[in-house]
N, C-alpha and C positions, 0 to 999 in steps of 0.2 A: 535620421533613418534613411536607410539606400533604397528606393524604388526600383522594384525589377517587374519590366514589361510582362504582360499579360500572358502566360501561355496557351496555345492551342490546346484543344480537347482531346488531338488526335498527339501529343505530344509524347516522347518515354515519360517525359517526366513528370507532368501532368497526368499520368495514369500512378504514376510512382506514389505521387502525394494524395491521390483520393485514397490508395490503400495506406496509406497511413496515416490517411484521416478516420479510414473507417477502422483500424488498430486501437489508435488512440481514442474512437468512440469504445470502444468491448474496453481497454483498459479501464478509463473509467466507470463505467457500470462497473466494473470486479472491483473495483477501491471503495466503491459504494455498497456492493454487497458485503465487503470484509468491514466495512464501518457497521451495518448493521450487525453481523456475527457478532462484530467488539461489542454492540449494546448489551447482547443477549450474554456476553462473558461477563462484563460489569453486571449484571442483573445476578447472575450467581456467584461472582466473586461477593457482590454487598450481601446477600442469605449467608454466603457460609464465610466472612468473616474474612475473607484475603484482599491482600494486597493488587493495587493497580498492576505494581511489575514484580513479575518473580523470575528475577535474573536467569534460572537455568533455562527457563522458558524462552525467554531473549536469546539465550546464548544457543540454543537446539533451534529457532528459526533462522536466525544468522545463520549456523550452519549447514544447515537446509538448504537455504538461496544461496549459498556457495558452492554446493555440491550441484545441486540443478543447475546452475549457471555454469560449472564445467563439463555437465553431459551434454549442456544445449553449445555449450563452443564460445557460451558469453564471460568476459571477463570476472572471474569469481569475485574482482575487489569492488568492479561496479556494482552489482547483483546486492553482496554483503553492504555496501554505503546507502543502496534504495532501500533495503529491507529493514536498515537499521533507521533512516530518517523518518521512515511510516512506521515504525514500531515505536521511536519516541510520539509519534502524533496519537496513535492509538491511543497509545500510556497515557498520556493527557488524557484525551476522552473520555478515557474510562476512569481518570482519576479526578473529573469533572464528575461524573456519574457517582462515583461513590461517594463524594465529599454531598451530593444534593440528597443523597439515600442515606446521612446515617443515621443511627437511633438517637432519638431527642435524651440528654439524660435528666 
């Protein structure tokens, strides 16, 4: 691993990386808060009997984070690869969640 000297405080670029220290703190909290929303979706997918993935669903957030990622000017196939790699984790989770929740028979 390449060690790179210490930057000053009063640096560009040492101002550059606190704001995307403090970015990458907010992203996380929102991956946190979208992990809790997943529990509460597994909690009523298990009541009312559905599946962890319901592919049109997949495929309408995909499309979502493709479209906001070309209003914001970001690459729509990066945008669609993030949204799809935390949507399979979700999918897990909740299909973690439903497998602990079902009816004993």
């Amino acid at each position: 691993m390449t060690s790179y000297p210490e930057l000053p405080a009063t640096s560009l670029l040492h101002r550059l990386r606190q704001r995307i220290d403090t970015l990458d703190a907010r992203l996380v909290a929102l991956l946190a808060e979208r992990s809790r929303l997943i529990d509460e979706a597994a909690r009523i997918k298990a009541r009312e009997g559905l599946p962890a993935r319901i592919q049109s669903r997949v495929d309408e957030v995909a499309e979502n984070a493709r479209r906001m990622a070309a209003e914001e000017g970001l690459d729509p196939d990066l945008a669609e690869a993030v949204w799809r790699l935390m949507m399979d984790h979700f999918i897990a989770q909740e299909e973690s969640h439903l497998a602990s929740h079902r009816p004993v028979e």
